[in-house]
Every structure is written in C-alpha cells, then in structure tokens.
Wavefront OBJ file of the C-alpha trace (Angstrom):
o trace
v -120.197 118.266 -91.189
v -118.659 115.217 -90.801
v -120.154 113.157 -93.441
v -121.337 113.606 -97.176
v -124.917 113.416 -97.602
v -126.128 111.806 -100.432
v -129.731 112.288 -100.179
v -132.206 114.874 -97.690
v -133.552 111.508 -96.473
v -129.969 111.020 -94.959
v -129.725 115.170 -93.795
v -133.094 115.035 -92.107
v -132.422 111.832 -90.133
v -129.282 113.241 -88.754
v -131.400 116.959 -88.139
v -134.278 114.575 -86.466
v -131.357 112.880 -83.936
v -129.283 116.066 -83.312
v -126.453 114.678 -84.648
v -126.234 117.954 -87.177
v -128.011 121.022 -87.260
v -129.344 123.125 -89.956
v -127.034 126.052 -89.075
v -124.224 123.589 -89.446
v -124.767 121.904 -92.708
v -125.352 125.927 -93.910
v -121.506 126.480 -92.470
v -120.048 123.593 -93.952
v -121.699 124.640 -97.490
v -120.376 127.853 -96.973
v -116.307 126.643 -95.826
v -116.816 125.207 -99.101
v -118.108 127.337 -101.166
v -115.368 129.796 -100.114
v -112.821 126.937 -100.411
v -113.776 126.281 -103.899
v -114.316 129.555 -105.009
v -111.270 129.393 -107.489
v -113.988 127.042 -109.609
v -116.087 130.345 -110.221
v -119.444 128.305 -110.064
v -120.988 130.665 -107.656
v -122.167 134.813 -108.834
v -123.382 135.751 -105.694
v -123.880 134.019 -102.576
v -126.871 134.844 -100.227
v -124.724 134.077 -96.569
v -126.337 135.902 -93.944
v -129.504 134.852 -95.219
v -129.209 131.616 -95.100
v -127.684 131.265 -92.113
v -130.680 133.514 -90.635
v -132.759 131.001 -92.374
v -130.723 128.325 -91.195
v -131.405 129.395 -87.316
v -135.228 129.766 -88.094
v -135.128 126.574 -89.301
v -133.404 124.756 -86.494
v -135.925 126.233 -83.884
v -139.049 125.023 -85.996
v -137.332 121.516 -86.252
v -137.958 121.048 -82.528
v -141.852 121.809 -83.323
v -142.323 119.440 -86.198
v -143.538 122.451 -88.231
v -141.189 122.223 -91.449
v -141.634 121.632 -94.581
v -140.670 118.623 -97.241
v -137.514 120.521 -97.935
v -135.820 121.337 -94.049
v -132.998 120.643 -94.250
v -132.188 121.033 -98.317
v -129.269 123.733 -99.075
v -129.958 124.929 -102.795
v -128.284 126.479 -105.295
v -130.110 128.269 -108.378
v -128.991 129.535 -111.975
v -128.396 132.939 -112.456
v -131.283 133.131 -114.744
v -134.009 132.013 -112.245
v -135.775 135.239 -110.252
v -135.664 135.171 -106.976
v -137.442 138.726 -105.403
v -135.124 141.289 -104.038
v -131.876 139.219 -105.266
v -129.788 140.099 -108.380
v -130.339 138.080 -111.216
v -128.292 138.170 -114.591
v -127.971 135.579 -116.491
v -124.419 135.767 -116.506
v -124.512 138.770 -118.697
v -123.208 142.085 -118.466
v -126.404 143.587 -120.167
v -128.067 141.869 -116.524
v -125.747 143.782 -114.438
v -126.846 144.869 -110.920
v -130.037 143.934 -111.967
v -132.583 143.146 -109.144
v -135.702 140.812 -109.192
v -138.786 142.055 -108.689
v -140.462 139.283 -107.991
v -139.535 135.491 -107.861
v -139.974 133.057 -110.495
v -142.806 130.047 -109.355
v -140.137 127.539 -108.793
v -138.545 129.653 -106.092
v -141.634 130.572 -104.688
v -142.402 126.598 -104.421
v -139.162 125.786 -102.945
v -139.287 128.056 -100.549
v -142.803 126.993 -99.499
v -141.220 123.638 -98.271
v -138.518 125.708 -96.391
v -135.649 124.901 -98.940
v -132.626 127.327 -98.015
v -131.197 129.367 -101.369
v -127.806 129.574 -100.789
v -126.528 131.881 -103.945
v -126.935 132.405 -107.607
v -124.835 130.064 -109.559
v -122.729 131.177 -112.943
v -124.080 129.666 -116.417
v -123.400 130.890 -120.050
v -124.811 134.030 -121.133
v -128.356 133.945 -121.219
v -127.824 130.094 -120.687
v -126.271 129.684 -124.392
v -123.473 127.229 -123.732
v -122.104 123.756 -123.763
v -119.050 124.749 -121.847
v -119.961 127.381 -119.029
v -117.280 129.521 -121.249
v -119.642 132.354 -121.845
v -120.104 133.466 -119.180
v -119.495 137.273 -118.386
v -118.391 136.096 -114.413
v -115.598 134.484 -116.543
v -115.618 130.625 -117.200
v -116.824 128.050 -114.475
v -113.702 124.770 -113.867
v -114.597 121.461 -113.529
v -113.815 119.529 -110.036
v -112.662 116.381 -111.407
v -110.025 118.042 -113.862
v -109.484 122.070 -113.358
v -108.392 122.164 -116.857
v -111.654 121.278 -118.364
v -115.331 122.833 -119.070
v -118.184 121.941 -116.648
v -120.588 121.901 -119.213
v -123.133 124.227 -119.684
v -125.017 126.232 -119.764
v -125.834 125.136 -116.014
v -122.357 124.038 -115.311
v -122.297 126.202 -112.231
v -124.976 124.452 -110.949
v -123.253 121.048 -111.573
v -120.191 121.914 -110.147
v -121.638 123.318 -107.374
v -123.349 120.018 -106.690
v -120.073 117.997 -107.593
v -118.189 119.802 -105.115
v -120.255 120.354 -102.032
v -121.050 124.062 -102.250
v -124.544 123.318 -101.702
v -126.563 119.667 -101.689
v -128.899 120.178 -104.799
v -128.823 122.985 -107.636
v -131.866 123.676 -110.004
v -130.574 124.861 -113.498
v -132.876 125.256 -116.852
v -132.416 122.894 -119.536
v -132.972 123.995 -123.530
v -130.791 121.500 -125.415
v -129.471 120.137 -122.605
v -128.650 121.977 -120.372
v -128.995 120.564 -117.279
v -128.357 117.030 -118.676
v -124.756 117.816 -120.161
v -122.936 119.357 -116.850
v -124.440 116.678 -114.985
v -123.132 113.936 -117.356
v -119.526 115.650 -117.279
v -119.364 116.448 -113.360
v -120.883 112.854 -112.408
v -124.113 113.838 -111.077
v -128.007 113.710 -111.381
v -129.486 115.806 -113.867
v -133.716 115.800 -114.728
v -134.628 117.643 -117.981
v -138.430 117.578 -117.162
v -141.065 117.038 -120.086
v -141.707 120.385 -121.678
v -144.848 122.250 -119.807
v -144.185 119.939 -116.530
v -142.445 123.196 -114.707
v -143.292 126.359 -114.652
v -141.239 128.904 -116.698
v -142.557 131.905 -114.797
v -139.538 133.996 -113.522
v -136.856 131.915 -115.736
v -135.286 134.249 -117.991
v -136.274 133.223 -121.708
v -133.675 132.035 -123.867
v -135.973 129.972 -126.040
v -139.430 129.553 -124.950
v -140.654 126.518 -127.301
v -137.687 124.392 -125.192
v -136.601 125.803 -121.775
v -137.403 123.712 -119.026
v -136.297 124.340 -115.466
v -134.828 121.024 -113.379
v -132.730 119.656 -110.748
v -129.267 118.685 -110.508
v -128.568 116.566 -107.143
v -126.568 113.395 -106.149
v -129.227 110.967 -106.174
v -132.150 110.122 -108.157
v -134.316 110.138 -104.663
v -134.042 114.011 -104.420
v -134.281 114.186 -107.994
v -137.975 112.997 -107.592
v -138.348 115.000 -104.869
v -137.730 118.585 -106.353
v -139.617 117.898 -109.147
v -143.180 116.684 -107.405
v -142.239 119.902 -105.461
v -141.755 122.348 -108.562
v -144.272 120.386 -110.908
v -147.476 121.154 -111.849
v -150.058 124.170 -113.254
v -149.566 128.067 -112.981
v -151.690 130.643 -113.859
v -148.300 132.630 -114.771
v -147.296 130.647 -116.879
v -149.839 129.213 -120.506
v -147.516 126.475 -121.604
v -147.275 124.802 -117.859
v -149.348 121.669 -118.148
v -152.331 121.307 -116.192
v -151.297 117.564 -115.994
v -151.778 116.013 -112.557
v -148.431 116.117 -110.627
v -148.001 112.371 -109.453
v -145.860 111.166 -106.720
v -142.349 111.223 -107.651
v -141.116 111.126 -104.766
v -142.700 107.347 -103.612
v -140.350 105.797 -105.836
v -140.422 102.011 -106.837
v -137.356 100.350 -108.066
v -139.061 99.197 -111.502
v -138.901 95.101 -110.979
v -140.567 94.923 -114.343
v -138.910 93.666 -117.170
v -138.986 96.799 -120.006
v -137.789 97.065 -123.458
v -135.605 99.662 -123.925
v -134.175 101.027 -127.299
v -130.487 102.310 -128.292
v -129.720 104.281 -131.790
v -127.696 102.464 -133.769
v -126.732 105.703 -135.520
v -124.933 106.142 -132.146
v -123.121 103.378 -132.213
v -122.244 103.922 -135.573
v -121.738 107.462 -135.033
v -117.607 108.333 -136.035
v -117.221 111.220 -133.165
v -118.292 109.274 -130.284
v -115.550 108.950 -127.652
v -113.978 104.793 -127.429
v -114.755 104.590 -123.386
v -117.854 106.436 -123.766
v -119.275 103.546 -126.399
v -117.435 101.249 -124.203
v -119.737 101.975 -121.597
v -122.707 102.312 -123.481
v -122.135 98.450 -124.422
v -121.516 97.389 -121.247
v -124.521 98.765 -119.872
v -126.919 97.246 -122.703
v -125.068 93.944 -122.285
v -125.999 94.048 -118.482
v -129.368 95.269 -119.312
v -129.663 91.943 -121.004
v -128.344 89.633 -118.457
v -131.128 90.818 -115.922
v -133.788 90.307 -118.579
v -134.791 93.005 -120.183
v -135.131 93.918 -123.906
v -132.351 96.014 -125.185
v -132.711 96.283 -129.323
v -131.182 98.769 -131.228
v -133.565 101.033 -133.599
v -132.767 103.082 -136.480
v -133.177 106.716 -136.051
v -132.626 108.508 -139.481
v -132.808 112.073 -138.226
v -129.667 112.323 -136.004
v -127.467 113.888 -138.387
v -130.574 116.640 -138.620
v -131.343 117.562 -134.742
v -128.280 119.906 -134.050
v -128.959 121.846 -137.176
v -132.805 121.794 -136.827
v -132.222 122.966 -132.834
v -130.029 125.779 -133.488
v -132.106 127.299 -136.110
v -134.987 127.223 -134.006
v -133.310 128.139 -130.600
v -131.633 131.219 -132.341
v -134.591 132.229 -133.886
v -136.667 132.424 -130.708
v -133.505 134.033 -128.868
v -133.674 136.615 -131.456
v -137.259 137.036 -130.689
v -136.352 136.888 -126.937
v -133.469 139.371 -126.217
v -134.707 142.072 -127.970
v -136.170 143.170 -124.737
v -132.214 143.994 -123.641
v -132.673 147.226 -125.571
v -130.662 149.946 -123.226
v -134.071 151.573 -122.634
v -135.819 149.480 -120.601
v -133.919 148.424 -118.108
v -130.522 146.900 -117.454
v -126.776 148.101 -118.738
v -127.289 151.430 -121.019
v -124.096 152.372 -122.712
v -122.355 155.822 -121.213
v -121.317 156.323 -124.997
v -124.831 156.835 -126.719
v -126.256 160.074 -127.770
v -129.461 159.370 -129.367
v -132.333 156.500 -129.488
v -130.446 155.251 -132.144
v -126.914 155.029 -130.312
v -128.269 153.862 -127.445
v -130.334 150.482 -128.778
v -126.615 149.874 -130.889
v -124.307 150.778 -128.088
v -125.838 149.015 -125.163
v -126.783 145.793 -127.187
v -122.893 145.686 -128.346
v -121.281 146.222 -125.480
v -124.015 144.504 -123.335
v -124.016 140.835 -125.080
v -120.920 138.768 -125.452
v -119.846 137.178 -128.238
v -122.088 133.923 -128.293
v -125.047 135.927 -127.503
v -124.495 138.233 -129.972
v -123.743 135.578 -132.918
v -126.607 133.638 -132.049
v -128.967 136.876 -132.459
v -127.741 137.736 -135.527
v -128.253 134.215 -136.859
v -131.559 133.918 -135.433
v -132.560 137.219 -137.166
v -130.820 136.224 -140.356
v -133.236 132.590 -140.780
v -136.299 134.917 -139.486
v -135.663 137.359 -142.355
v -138.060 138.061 -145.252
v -135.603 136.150 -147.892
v -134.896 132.947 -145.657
v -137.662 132.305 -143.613
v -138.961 129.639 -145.822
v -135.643 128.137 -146.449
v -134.736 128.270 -142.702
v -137.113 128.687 -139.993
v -140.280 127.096 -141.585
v -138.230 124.346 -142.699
v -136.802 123.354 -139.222
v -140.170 123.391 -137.793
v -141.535 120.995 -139.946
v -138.275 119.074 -139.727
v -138.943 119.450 -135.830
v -142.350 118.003 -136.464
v -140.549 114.851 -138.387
v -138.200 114.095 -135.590
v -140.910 114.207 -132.782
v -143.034 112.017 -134.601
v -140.758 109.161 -134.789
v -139.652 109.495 -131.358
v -142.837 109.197 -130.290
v -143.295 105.732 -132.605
v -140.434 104.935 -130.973
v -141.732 105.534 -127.392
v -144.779 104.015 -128.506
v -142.803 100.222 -128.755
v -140.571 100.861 -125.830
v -140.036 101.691 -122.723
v -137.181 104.020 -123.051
v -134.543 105.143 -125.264
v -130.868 104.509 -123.766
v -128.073 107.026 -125.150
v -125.032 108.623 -124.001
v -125.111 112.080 -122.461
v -122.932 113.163 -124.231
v -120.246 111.892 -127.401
v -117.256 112.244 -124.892
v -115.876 113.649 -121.507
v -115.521 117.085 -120.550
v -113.153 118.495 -122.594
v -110.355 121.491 -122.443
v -111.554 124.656 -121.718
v -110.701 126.935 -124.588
v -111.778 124.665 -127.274
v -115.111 127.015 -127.781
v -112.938 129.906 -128.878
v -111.083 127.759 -132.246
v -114.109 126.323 -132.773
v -118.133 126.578 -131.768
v -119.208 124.360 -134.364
v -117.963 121.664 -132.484
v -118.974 122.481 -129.199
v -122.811 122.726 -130.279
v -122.280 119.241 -132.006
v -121.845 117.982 -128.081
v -125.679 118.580 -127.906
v -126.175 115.783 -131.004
v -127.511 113.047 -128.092
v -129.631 115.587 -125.640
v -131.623 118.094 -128.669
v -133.616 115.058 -129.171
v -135.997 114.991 -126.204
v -135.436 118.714 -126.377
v -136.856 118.939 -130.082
v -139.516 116.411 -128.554
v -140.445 117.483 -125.685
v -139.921 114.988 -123.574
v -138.276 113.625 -120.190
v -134.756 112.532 -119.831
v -132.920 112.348 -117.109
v -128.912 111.928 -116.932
v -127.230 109.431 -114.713
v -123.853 109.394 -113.536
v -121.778 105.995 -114.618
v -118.089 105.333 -114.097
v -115.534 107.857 -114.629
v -112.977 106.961 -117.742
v -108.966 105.774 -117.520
v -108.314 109.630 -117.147
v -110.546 109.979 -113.968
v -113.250 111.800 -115.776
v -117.269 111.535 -115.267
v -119.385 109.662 -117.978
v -123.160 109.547 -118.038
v -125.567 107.942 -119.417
v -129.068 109.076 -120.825
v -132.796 107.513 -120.303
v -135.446 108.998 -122.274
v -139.136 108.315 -121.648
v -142.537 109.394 -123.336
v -144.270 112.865 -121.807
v -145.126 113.192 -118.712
v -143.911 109.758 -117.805
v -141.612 110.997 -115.463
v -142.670 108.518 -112.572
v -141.106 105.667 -114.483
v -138.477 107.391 -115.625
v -137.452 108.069 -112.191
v -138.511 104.389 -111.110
v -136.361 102.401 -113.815
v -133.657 105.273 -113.222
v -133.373 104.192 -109.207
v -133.149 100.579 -110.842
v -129.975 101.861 -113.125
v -128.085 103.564 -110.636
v -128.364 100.292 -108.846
v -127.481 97.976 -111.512
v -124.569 99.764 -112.019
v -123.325 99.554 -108.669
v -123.840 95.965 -107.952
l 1 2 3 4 5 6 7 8 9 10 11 12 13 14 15 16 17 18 19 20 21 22 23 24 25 26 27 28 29 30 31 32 33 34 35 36 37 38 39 40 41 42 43 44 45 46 47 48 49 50 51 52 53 54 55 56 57 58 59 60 61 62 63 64 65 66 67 68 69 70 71 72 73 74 75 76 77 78 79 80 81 82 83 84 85 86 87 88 89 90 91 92 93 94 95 96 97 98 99 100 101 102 103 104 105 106 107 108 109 110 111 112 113 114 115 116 117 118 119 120 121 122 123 124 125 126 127 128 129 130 131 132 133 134 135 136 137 138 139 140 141 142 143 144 145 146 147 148 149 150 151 152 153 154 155 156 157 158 159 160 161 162 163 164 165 166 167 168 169 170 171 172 173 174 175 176 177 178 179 180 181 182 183 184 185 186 187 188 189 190 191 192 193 194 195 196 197 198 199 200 201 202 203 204 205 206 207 208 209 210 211 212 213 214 215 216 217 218 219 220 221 222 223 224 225 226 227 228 229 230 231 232 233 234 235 236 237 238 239 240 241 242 243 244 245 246 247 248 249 250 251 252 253 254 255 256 257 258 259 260 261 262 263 264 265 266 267 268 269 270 271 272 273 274 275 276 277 278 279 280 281 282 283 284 285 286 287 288 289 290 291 292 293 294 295 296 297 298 299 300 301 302 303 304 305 306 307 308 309 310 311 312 313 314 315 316 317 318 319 320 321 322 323 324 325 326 327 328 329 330 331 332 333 334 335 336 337 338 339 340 341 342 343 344 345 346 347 348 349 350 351 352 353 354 355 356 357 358 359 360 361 362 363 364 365 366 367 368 369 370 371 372 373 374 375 376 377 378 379 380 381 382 383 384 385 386 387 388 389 390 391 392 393 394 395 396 397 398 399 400 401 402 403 404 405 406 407 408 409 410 411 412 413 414 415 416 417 418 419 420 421 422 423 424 425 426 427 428 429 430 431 432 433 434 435 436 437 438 439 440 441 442 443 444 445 446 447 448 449 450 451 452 453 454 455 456 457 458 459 460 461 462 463 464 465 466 467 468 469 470 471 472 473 474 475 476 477
C-alpha cells in the first residue's frame, strides 16, 4: 500500500481504478499489525479470514455488487460479539470464550461487506482510562511508547493511530471512545444514548454504554454510524428515532453559538497547552463569526463522583452473571457451590473490576442506598437538566477531551483516583445522554495528541458531524 488512506472515499476510488486491491490493503493491515504488535492493541486477529474475505471481495468489485463498506478494514473491541469468534472483554473470567451469536452492530457491518480484521484489547470489562487493565497486559501509545492509550477502547485507538486496520468501533460509557481518540489524535463518536444498538456488547453499565467509531476522518465517522444507527428488536433502549443521513455531510456555513465552561477554564488541573489550545480555538471561532460565550456550569466538580457511583452500581448489577457456573473461567480450586462462586470471581476479575464491584455493591446496600445510589440519580437528573438548558441556547458545548495528554503508564497503580478524574470533561454527555464527538487538534511541545470536544443536543448527530467537518477544517487552514 503505497499511500495512507484517510477516508474509504479515498480506498474505494483507488479499488474502482485498480490502482489497489482489497487483498492488498488486507496485507498491508496485516505487515502492520504484526509490525506493531509490541503495542499489544490487538487480542486476536482474524487473518485468514479476512484475507478470504478480502479475495471475495475483490471478485464482486468487478460486478458492482458491494456494499457501502468494500473496501473498509475494521477493527472491534473485545467486548463486541461477533458469532463463532472469541470474545472477552479483556478478562480472564472471558477466557476462550466463544460467541454465539454476533452483536447487531457486527451483523450491520458486515451487511455492507466491512472486513473484521481482529478483536482489539480494552480494560477489563471496558473499566479504564488507561488501557492498563487489561488481562492481555497494557496497550502503548504510538506517539510516545511510554504512555497510556487511553481507555477503555485504547486498543481500538491505537489500532487506528497506527495503521493496523483503517477504522475501529469501541463502546463508550464515560468516555470511552472519546478519551483514546483525544490522546492518539484521532476521530472518536460517542453516539447519543439509544442511537446504537447494545445487542451483543458486553454490559458494563447499561444506563450509559454506547457503541461508536474511532476512524481518521469525520467523513467515515458519519458513515459507520448511519450504518450501525437505528431500531432493534434486540435491543428496548435502541431508539426508534429515524436514522438520517450522516453520511451526506454539509460543512455547516451557518454561523452557531457555541458555549465553553468557564469552570474549565478555571479548572486548577487542566494541563497549560491543553487550555492553550482551547483559547486558541474559541478565539478563531470568533474571527469567522460565530458566537463563542462562556456559561457557568455549577455541577462539574459533581459528575465524576455522581458517574462512578452509578456506573459501579450497575456493574455490580452486571457482572454477577461471571459466577463460575454459568459459563466462562471456573476455578480448578473450588469444592462446593460456595467455593466455586468465591474462587472463580477472585481469581477471574482483576483488580479494577473487582474494586469497582465491591463499591457498586457497597452504595446498593440496604444502609447506603439512600445516601449513595438514590442520591446520584437525582443528582444525575440535576446535571442533565441544565445541559439540556444549555443546549437549548446553543448550538454546542466546546470542551477539552480531556484535562491533559496521555500520560505515563503506571500512574493507575499509585493512584486511581486520579485517573477516573481524567473522565471530569467526557461523564457529562455520558450522565446526559447525549452526542459528542472528539476531534483531533495539534499535538503539544512534547509531540503528543490533544483533542478537542463538541457536544450537541440528542439525536442531533447530523450537525454535530456537519459543524465537526467545519472544525477539522478551521483548524487546518
């Protein structure tokens, strides 16, 4: 492959002229893949398939029989089914464990002749902002080996960032998909909550996961999700909301107003180049005429706290499924029913996993429920409210991705505290519900990706997507 593609508009114009083949991109994925493998952002990769698929492919192209997708090598997370393929979330609970069926997003990727390419690393059960949980060990970061990804899809990023594959679809709960992106320079689309189907995603927590795409380019961004979008009889929380055309994409000429938090600005623990940017891009906002005005939002120092309650609460609910019993790893030290539920679980979950259960049980329980649970969800209630006022003036809200750059990788294990504070700018349209999409700006003095967040009203993806085209191109000219 001679050239970097940046979008499947640019892959299938080269497939159309013969200048590349289907078969060949596959290869080149794969050389790199194998060439990369040292970044551990791949579980399992699927290579005679998709070079089988690859072939079938290139014969159809001749016909004009493909679908949207020819031409599109994809990566997913390790906790997306995908029939007759392991999936395991990363976790050694999941081990050897093989779909039975595939989850609806695969199903509608494959429909449009997308080629899966492997299952990509995450943290455990996708409970992460590093990629350090992760039973496969932890996933490096391209653009400095000696710092996190992100998580929990950082696999997914990094596997975008460094060629493995052209586009990766990863699952966003607090930001998931939005955080990697931000730190390994690419595309990432959180998706307003309901607007994918979570059919065949393993559940981490089901009030906020949200499958998505992480790609180089806003274009195939809008793409993947008209393709994955829409109602499923699987699936009771996917919205029966008409899908709209993502994909026809219109630069937004418009003039919009868009919001920033002051409480970001102001906030002590954001990085000096990250605000730096952040300025610079309301300041050039301004110059090409539209409204940039900062608002007040009184609830920041409240979403972690609120999110993590919640999250841990429903993962509690969630994993106890992983019982030893049912299926999956069954410790070859119990004796008894009893042994057997304590044994696995312990030596099944890592050490994340297993603190976040215990917390979520402990604000579920009989004496704290009130205090805890019940509380968060009616602080939850608070913070989505004046969002939505928010939304309801402007066009967008305009935030960083994340407080800094990617940092060291180790920093999890002194600390987790701080590493779930790195979610303070993304749990909002989490907690809400809504869109937000992360976009890759200019990398700091030490070479390292920044991002920037847009944040839209539900199901307003289409001009999220729109003004987001517009943004990548203001920042480039």
């Amino acid at each position: 492959m001679a050239k970097n593609y940046n979008t499947l508009t640019q892959i299938q114009h080269d497939l159309q002229s013969g200048a590349i083949t289907v078969k060949e991109l596959v290869t080149q994925y794969l050389h790199n893949i194998k060439q990369y493998a040292h970044l551990k952002a791949f579980n399992e990769v699927f290579e005679q398939e998709a070079i089988q698929k690859a072939e079938e492919l290139d014969e159809r192209i001749v016909t004009g029989t493909t679908g949207r997708l020819a031409g599109m090598v994809i990566a997913i997370k390790d906790n997306i089914c995908y029939k007759g393929h392991q999936v395991t979330a990363s976790s050694k609970i999941l081990e050897n464990f093989t779909s039975i069926f595939s989850s609806t997003v695969v199903e509608r990727l494959l429909a449009e002749d997308a080629i899966i390419i492997g299952r990509c690393n995450c943290d455990e059960f996708a409970m992460g902002g590093a990629n350090e949980n992760s039973y496969f060990g932890p996933v490096k970061n391209m653009a400095d080996e000696s710092r996190v990804p992100g998580g929990s899809s950082g696999g997914s990023a990094v596997a975008v960032q460094a060629g493995m594959c052209h586009a990766a679809i990863g699952t966003d709960t607090g930001g998931s998909i939005r955080q990697p992106a931000s730190f390994c320079g690419v595309v990432g689309l959180k998706p307003t909550y309901g607007r994918v189907s979570r059919h065949g995603i393993i559940a981490y927590a089901s009030s906020f996961d949200q499958p998505g795409p992480i790609t180089q380019s806003v274009e195939d961004a809008a793409l993947l999700l008209e393709i994955m979008a829409g109602a499923d009889d699987y699936d009771s929380t996917a919205s029966r909301e008409p899908v709209a055309a993502y994909s026809n994409l219109q630069p937004s000429s418009g003039k919009k107003k868009i919001a920033y938090l002051q409480e970001v600005l102001d906030s002590e623990g954001l990085d000096a180049e990250v605000k730096a940017t952040l300025l610079k891009t309301i300041e050039d906002l301004k110059a090409d005429g539209h409204t940039v005005e900062p608002v007040s939002f009184e609830y920041l120092d409240y979403v972690v706290p609120t999110y993590y309650i919640l999250t841990m609460a429903e993962a509690s609910s969630n994993l106890a499924r992983y019982d030893g019993v049912h299926y999956g790893y069954r410790s070859p030290n119990a004796v008894d029913l009893v042994t057997t539920y304590k044994r696995s679980r312990s030596e099944g979950f890592g050490t994340e996993v297993k603190r976040r259960i215990m917390l979520g049980t402990f604000v579920l329980s009989a004496g704290y429920y009130d205090a805890y649970y019940a509380k968060a969800q009616k602080v939850r209630r608070l913070i989505k409210e004046r969002t939505d006022e928010i939304l309801k003036e402007f066009d967008f809200i305009l935030t960083p991705t994340a407080p800094e750059p990617a940092f060291k990788i180790g920093r999890q294990d002194i600390d987790p505290i701080v590493t779930y504070l790195e979610d303070i700018f993304t749990v909002q349209a989490s907690l809400a519900g809504i869109p937000a999409i992360s976009l890759p700006m200019e990398n700091n003095s030490a070479g390292l990706p920044l991002g920037l967040q847009l944040t839209t009203k539900a199901f307003n993806e289409a001009e999220l997507l729109n003004f987001a085209t517009y943004f990548v191109g203001l920042r480039k000219s």
